[in-house]
N, CA and C atoms as a LAMMPS dump frame, in Angstrom:
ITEM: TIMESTEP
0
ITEM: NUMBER OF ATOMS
621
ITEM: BOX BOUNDS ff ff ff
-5.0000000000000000e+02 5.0000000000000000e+02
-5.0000000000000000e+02 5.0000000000000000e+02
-5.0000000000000000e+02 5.0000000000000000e+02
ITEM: ATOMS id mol type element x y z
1 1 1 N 358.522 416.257 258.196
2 1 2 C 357.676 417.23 258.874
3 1 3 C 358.434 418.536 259.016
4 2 1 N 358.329 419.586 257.9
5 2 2 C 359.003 421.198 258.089
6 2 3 C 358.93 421.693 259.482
7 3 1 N 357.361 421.536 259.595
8 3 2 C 357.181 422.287 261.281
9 3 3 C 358.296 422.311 262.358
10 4 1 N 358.226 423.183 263.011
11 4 2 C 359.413 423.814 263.938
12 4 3 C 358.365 423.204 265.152
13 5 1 N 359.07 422.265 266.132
14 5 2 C 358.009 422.105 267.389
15 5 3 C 358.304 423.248 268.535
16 6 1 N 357.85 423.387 268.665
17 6 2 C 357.251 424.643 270.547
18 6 3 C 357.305 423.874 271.575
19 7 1 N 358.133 423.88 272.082
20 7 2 C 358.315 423.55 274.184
21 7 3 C 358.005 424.708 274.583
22 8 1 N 356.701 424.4 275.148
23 8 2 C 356.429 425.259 276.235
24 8 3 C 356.956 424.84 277.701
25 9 1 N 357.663 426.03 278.421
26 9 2 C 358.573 425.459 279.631
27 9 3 C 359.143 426.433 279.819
28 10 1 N 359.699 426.662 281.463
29 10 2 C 360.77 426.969 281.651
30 10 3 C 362.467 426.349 281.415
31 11 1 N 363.141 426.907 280.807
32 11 2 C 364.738 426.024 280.741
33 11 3 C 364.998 425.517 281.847
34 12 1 N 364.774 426.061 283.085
35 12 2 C 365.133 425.138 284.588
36 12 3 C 364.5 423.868 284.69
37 13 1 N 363.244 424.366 284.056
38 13 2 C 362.508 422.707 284.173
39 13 3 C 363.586 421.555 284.114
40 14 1 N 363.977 420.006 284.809
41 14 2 C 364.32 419.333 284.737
42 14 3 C 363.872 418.335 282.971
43 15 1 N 361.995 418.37 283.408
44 15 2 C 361.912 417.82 282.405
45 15 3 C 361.687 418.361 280.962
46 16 1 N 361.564 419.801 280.818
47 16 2 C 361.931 420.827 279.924
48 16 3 C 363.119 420.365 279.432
49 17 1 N 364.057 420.098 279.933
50 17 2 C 365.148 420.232 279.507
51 17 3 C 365.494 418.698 278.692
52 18 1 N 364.468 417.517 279.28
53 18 2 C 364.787 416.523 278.612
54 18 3 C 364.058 416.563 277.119
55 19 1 N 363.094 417.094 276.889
56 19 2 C 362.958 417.532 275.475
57 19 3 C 364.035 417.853 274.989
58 20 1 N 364.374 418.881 275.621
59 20 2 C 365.135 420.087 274.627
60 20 3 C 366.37 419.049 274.452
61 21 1 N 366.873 418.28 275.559
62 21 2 C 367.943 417.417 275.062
63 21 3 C 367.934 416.162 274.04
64 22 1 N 366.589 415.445 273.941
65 22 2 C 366.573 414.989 272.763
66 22 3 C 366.012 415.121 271.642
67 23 1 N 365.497 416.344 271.828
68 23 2 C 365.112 417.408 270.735
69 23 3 C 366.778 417.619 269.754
70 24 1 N 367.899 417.494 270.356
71 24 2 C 368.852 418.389 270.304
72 24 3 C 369.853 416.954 269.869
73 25 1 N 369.341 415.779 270.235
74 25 2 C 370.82 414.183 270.286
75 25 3 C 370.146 413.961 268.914
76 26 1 N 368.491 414.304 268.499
77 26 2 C 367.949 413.587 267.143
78 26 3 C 368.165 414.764 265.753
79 27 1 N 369.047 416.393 266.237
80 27 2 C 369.101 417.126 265.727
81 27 3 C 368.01 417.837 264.951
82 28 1 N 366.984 418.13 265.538
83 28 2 C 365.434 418.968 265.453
84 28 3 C 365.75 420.074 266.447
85 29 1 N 365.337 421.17 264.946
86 29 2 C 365.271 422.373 265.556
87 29 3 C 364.278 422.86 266.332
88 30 1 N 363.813 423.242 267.337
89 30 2 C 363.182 423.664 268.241
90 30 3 C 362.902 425.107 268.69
91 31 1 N 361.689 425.719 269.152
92 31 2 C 361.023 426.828 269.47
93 31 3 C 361.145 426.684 271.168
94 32 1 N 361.521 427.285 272.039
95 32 2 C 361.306 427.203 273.237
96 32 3 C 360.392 428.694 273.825
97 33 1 N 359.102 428.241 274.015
98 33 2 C 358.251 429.239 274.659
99 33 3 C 358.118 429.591 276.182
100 34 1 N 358.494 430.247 276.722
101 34 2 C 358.094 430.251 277.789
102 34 3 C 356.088 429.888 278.55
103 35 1 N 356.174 429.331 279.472
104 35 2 C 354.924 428.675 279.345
105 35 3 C 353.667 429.707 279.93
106 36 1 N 353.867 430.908 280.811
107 36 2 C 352.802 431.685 280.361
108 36 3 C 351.02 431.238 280.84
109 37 1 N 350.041 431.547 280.756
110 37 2 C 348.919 431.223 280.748
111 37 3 C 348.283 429.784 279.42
112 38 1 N 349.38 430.255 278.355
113 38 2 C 348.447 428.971 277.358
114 38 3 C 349.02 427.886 277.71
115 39 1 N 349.82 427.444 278.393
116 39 2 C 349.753 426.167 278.958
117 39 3 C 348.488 425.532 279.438
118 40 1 N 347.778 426.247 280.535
119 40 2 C 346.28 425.897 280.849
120 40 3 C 345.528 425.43 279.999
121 41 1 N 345.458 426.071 278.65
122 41 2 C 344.663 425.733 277.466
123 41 3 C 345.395 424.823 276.91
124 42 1 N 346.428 424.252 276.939
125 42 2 C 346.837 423.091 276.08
126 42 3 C 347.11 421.741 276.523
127 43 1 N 347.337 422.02 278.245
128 43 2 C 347.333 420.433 279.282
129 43 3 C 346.184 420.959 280.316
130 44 1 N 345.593 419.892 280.653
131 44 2 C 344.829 420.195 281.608
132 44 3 C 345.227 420.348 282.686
133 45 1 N 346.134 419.357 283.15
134 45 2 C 347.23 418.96 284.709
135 45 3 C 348.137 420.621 284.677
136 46 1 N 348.249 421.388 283.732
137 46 2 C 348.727 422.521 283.543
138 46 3 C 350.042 422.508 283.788
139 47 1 N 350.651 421.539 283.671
140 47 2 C 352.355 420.946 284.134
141 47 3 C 352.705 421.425 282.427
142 48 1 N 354.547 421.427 282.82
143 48 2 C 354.966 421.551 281.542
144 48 3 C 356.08 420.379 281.65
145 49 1 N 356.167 419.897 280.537
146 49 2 C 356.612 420.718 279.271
147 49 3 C 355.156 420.061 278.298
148 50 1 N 355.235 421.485 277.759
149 50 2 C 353.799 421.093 276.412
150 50 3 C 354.654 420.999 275.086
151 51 1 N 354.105 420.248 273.879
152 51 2 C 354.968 420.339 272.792
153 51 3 C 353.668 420.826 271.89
154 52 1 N 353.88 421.31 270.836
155 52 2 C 353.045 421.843 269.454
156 52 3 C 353.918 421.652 268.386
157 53 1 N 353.376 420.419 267.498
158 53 2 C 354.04 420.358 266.353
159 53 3 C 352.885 419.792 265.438
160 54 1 N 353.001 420.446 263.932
161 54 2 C 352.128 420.011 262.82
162 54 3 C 350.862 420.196 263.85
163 55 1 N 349.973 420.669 263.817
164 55 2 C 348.736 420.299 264.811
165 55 3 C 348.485 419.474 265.711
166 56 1 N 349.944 418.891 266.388
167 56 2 C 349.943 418.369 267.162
168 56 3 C 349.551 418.558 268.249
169 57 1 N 349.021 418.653 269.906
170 57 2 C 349.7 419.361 270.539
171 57 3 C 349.956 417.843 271.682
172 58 1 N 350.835 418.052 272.798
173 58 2 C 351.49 416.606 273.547
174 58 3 C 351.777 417.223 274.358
175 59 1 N 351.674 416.466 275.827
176 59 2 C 351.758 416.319 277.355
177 59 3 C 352.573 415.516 277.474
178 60 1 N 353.52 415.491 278.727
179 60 2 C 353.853 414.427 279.407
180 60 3 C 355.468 413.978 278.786
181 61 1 N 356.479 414.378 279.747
182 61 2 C 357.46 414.346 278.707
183 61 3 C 357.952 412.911 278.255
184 62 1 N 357.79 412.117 278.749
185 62 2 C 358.335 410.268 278.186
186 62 3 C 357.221 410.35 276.796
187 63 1 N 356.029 410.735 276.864
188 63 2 C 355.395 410.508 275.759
189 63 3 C 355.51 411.322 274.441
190 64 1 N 356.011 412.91 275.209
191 64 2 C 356.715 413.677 274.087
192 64 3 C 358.289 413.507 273.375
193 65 1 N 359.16 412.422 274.488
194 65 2 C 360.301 411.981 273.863
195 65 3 C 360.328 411.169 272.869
196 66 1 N 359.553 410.202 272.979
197 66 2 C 359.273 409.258 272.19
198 66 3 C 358.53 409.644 270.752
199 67 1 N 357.878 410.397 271.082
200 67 2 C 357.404 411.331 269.43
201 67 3 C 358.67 411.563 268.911
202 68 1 N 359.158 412.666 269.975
203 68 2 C 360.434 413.211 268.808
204 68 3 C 360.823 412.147 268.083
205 69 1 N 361.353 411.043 269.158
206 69 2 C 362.079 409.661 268.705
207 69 3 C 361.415 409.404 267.138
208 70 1 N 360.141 409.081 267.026
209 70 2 C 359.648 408.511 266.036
210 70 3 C 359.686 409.609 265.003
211 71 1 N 359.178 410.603 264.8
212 71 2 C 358.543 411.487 264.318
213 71 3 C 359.954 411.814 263.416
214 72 1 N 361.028 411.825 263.877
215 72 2 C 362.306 412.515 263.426
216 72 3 C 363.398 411.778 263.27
217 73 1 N 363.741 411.805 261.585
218 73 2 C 365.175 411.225 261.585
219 73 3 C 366.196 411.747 262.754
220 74 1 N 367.375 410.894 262.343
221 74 2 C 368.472 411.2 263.722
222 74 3 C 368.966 409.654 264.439
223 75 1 N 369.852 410.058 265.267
224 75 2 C 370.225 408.905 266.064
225 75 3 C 369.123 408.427 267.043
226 76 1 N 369.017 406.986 266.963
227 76 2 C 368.197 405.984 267.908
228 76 3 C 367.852 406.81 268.861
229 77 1 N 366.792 406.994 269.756
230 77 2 C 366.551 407.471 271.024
231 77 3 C 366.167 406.245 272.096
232 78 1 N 365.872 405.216 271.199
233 78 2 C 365.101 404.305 272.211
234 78 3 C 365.947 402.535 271.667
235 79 1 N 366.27 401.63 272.369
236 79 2 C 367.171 400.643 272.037
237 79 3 C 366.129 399.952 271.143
238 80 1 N 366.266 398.89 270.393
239 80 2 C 365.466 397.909 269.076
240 80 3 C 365.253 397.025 269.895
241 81 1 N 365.758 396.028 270.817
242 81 2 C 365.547 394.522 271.18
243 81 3 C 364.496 394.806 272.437
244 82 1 N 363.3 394.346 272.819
245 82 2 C 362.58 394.18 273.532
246 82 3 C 362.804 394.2 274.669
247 83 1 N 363.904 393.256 275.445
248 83 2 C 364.389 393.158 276.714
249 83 3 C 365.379 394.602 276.945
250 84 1 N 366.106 395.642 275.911
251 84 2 C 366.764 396.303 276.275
252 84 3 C 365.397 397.605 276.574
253 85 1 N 364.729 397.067 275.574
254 85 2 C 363.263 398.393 275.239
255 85 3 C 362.768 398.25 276.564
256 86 1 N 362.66 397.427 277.331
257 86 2 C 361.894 397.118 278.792
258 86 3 C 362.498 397.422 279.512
259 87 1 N 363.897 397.544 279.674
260 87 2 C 364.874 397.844 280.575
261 87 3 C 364.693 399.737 280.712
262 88 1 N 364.686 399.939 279.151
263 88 2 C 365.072 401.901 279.037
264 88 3 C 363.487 401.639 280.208
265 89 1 N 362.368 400.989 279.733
266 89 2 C 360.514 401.81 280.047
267 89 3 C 360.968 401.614 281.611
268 90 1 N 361.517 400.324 281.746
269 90 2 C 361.36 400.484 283.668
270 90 3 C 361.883 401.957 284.191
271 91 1 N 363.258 402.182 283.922
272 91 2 C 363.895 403.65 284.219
273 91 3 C 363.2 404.416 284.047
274 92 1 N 362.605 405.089 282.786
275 92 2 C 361.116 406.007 283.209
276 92 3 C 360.561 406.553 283.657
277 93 1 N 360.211 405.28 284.232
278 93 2 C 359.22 404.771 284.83
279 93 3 C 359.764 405.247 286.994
280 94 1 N 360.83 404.628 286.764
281 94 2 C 361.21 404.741 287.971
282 94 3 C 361.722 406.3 288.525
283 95 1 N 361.82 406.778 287.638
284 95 2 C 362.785 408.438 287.596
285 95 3 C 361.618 408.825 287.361
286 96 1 N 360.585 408.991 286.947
287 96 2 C 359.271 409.509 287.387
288 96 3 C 358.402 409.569 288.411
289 97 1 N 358.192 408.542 289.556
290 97 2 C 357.999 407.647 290.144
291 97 3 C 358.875 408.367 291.193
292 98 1 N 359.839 407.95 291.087
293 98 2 C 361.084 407.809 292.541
294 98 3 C 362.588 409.008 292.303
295 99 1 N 363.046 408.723 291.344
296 99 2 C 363.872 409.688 291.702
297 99 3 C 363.184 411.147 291.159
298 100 1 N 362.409 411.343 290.491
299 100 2 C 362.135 412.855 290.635
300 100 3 C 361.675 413.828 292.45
301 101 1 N 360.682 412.874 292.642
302 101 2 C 360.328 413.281 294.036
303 101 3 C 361.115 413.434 295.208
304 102 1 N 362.494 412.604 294.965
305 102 2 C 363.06 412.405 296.257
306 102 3 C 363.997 413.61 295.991
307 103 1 N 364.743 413.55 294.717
308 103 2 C 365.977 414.321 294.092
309 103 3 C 365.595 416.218 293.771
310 104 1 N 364.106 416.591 293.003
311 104 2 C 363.796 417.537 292.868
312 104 3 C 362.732 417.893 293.605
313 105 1 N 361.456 417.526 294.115
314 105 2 C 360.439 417.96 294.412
315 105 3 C 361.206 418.182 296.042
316 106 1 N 361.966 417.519 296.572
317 106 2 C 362.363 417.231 298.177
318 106 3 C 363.314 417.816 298.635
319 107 1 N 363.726 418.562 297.211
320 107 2 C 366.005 418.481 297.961
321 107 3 C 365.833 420.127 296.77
322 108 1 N 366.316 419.515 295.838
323 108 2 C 366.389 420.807 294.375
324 108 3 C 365.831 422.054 294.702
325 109 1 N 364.737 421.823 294.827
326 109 2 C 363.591 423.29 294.923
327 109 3 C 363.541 423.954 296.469
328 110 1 N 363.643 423.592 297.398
329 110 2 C 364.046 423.847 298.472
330 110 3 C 365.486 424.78 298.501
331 111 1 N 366.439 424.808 297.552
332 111 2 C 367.38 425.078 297.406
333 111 3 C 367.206 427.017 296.195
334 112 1 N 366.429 425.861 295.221
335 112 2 C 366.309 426.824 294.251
336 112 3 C 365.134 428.249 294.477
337 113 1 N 363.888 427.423 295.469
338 113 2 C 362.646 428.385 295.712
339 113 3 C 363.125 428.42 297.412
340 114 1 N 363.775 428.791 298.12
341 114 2 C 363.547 428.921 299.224
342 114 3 C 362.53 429.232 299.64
343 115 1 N 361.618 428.62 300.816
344 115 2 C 360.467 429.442 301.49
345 115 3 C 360.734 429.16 302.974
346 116 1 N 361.873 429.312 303.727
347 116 2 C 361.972 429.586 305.178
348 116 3 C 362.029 430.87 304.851
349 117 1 N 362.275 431.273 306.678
350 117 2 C 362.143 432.771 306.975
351 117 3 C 363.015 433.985 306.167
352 118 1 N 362.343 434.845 305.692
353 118 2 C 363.529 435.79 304.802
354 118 3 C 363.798 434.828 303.856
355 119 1 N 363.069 434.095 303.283
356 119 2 C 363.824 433.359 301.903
357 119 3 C 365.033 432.785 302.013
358 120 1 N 365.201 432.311 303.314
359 120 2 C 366.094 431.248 303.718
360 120 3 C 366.157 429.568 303.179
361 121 1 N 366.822 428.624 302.611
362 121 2 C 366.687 427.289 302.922
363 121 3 C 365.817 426.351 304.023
364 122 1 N 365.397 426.057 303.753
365 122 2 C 364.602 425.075 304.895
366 122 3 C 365.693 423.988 305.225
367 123 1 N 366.604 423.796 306.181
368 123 2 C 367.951 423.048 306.031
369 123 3 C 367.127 421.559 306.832
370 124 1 N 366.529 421.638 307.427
371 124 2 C 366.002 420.875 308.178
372 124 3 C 364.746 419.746 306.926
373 125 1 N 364.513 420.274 306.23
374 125 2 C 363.931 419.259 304.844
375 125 3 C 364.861 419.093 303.888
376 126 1 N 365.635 419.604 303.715
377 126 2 C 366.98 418.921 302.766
378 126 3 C 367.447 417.586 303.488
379 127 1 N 367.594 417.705 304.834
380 127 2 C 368.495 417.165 305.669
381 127 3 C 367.365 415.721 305.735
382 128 1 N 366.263 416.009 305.484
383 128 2 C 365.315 415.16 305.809
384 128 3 C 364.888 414.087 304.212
385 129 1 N 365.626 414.62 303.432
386 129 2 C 365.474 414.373 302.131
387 129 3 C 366.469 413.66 301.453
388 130 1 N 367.372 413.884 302.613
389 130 2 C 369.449 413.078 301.821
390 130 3 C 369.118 412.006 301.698
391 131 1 N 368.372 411.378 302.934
392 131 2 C 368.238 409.639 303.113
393 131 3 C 367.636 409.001 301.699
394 132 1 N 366.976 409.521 301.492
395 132 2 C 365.915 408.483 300.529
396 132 3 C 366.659 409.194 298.985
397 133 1 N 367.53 410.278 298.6
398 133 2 C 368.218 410.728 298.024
399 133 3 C 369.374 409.471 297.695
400 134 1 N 370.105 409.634 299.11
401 134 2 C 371.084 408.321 298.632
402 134 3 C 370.856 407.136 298.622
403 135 1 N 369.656 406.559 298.948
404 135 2 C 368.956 405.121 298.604
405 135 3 C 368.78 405.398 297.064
406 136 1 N 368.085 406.204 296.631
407 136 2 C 368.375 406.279 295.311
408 136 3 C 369.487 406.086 294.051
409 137 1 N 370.005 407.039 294.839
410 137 2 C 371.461 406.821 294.215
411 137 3 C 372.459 405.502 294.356
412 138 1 N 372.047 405.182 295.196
413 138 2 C 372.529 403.69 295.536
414 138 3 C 372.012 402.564 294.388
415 139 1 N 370.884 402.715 294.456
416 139 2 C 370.193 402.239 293.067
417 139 3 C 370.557 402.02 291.666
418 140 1 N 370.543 403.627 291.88
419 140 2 C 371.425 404.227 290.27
420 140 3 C 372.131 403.664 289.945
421 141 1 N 373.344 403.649 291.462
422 141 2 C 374.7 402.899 291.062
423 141 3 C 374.845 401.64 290.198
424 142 1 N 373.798 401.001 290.807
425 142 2 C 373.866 399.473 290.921
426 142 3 C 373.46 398.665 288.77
427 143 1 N 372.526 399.789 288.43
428 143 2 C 372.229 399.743 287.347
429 143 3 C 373.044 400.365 286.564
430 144 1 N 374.125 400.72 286.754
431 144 2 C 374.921 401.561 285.692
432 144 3 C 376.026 400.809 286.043
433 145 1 N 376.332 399.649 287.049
434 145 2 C 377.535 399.118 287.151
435 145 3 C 377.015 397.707 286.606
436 146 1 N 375.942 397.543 285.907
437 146 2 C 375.129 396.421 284.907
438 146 3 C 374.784 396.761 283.125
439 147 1 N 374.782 397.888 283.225
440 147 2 C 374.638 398.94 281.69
441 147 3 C 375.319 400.144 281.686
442 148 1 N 376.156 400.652 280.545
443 148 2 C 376.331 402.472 280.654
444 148 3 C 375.417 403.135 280.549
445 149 1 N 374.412 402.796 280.194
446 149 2 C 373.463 403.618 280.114
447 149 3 C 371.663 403.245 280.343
448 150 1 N 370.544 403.736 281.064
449 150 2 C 369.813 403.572 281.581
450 150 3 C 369.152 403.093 280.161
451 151 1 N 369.403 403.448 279.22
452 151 2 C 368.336 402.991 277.829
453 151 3 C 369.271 401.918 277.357
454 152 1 N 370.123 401.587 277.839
455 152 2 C 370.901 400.095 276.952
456 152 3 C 372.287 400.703 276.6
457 153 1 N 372.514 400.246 275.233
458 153 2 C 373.999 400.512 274.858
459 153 3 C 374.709 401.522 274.534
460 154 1 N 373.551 402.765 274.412
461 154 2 C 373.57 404.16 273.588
462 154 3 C 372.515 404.854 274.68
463 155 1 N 373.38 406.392 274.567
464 155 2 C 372.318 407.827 275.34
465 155 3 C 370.719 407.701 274.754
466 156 1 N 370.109 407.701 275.516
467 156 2 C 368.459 407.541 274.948
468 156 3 C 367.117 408.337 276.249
469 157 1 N 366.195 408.052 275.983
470 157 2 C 364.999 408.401 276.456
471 157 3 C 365.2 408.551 278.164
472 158 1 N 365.083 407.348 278.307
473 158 2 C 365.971 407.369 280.094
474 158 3 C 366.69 408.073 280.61
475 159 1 N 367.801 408.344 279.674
476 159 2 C 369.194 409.006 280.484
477 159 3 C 368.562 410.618 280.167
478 160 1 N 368.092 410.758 279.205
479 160 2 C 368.007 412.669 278.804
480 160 3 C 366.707 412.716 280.242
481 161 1 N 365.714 411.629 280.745
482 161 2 C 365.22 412.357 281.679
483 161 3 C 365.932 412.474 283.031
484 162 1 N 366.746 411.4 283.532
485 162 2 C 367.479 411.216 284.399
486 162 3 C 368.177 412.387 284.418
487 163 1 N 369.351 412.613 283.303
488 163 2 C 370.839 413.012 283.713
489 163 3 C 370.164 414.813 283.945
490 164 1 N 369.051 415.005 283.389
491 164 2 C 368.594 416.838 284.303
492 164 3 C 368.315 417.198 285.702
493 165 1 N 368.31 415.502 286.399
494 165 2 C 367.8 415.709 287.703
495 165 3 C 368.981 415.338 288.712
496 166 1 N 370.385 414.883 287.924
497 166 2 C 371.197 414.841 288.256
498 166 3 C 372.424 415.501 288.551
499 167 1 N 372.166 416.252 286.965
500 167 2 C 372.796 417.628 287.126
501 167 3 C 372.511 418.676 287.502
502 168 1 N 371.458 419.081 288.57
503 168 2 C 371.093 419.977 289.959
504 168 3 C 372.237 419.578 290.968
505 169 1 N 372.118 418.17 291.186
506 169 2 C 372.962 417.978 292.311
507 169 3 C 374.158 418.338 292.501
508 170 1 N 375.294 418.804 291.124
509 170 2 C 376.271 418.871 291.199
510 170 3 C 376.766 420.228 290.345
511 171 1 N 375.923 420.964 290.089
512 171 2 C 376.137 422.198 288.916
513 171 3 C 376.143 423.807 289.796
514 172 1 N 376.268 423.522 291.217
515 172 2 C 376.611 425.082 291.585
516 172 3 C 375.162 425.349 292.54
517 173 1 N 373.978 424.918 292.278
518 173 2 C 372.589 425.279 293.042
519 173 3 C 373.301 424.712 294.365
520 174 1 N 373.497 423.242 294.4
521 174 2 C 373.229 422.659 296.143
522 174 3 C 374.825 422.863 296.442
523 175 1 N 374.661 423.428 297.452
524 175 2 C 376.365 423.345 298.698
525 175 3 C 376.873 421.897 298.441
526 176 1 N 376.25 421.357 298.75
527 176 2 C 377.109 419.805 299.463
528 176 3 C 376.621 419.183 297.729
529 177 1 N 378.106 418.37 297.269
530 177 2 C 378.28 417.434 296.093
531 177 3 C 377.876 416.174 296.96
532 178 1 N 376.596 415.4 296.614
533 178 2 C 376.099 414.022 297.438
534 178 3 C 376.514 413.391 296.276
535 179 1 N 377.122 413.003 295.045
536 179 2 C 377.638 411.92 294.153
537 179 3 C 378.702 411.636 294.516
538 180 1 N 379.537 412.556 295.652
539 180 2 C 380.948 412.046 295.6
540 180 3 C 381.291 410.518 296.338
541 181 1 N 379.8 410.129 296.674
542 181 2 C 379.702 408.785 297.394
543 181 3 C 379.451 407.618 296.352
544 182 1 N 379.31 408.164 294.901
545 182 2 C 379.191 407.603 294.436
546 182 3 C 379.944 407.766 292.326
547 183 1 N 380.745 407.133 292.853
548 183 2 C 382.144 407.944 291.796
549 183 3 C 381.515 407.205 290.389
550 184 1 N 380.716 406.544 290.171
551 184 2 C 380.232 405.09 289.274
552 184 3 C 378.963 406.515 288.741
553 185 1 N 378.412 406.884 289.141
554 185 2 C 377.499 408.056 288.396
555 185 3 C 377.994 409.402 288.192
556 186 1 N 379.208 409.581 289.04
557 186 2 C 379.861 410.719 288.701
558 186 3 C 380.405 410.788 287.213
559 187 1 N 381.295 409.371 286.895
560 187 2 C 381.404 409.066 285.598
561 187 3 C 380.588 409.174 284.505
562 188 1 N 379.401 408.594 284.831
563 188 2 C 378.134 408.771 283.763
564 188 3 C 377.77 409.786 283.804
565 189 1 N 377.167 411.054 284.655
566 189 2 C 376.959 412.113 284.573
567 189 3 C 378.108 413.277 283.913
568 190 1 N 379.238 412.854 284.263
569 190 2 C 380.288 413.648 283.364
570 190 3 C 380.459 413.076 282.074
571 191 1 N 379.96 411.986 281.202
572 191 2 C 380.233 411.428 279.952
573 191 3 C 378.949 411.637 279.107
574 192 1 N 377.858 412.13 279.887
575 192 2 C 376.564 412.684 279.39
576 192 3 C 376.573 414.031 279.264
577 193 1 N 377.748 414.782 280.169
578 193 2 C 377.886 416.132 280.092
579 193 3 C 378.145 416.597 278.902
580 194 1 N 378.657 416.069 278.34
581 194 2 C 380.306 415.825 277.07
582 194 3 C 379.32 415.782 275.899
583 195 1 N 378.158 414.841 275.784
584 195 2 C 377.717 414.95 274.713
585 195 3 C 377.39 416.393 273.915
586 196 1 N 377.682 416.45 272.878
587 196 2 C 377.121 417.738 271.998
588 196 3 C 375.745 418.103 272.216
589 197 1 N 374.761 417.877 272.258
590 197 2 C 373.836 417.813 272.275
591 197 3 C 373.533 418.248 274.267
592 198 1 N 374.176 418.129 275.006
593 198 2 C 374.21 418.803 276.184
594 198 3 C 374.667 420.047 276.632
595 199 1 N 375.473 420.447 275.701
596 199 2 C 376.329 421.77 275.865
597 199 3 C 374.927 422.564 275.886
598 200 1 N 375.066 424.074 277.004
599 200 2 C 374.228 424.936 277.126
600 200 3 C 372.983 424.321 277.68
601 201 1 N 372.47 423.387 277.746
602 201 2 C 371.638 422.743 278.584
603 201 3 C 371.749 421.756 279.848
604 202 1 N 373.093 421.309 280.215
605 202 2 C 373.029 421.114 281.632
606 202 3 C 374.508 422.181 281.823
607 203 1 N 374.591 422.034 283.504
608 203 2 C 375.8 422.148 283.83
609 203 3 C 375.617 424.044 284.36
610 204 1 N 374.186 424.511 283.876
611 204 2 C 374.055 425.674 284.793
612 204 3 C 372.664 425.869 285.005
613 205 1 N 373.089 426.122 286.562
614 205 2 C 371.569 426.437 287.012
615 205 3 C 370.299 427.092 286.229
616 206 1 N 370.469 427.944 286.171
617 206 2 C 369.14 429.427 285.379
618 206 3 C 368.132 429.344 285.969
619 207 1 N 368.171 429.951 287.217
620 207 2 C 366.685 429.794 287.806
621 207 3 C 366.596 431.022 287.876
């Protein structure tokens, strides 16, 4: 497939960025659009990230990873054996679900969009947001001290959505480092940093 695909998105996007990161591990060159009004016309939910490829057009980023996955030679994105394939969908599943809401919608953006007084922090909803933050992470732990990686044996689908919502927590946006409670994802988040395919896409804010 010649076609060049289009992410429509902002680069801050968390899940913008998990395209662009396994857009980038399966080595496909990529268009990044800023998303603008034709987003409306191309998702209805008007969320991004949108993709356009070959007359394609795709919503929803687990369903746009998995294209790339298929659609494009390159390294594995998604594990072969069934029980590991069920293992990457639960994570997903769950980082869609649970850690996006607690980690970005609750804590991240509060940080990044201030809306207290004078465009202050709301310190009092961060503060209200750590708890169920480090239940999470507690979580995390527990599955990465069972696998290196949320998709099985190799970086995949899971980890490129995960490790963008991880690297807010520790890249310069939030004051307080909350992984240092947890040195077992600090590892994984710094060995996901490292990959080629991450350089210029985590590790700075750009909001």
């Amino acid at each position: 497939m010649p076609a060049t695909p289009i992410i429509h998105g902002p680069a801050f996007s968390t899940y913008v960025r998990s395209v662009m990161l396994c857009c980038r591990r399966k080595g496909v060159d990529f268009r990044l659009e800023a998303p603008g009004s034709k987003v409306a016309t191309l998702n209805p939910y008007r969320n991004v990230p949108v993709i356009e490829h070959a007359g394609l057009v795709l919503f929803e980023t687990a369903a746009i990873c998995r294209y790339i996955d298929r659609a494009f030679e390159g390294p594995a994105l998604s594990p072969a054996g069934p029980v590991q394939l069920a293992w990457m969908d639960q994570w997903i599943s769950v980082a869609n679900c649970y850690f996006d809401p607690a980690i970005i919608r609750r804590y991240v953006l509060e940080y990044a969009f201030p809306k207290g007084e004078q465009g202050t922090v709301r310190l009092d909803r961060t503060a209200a947001a750590e708890p169920d933050i480090k239940r999470n992470l507690g979580i995390m732990d527990h599955a990465l001290s069972q696998c290196e990686y949320f998709s099985g044996p190799a970086p995949g689908i899971a980890d490129f959505i995960i490790v963008p919502m991880l690297d807010y927590l520790t890249n310069g946006l939030i004051p307080t480092n909350l992984l240092l409670e947890w040195p077992v994802i600090e590892r994984y988040l710094d060995g996901m940093r490292q990959l080629p395919c991450s350089q210029g896409v985590l590790g700075n804010p750009r909001i």
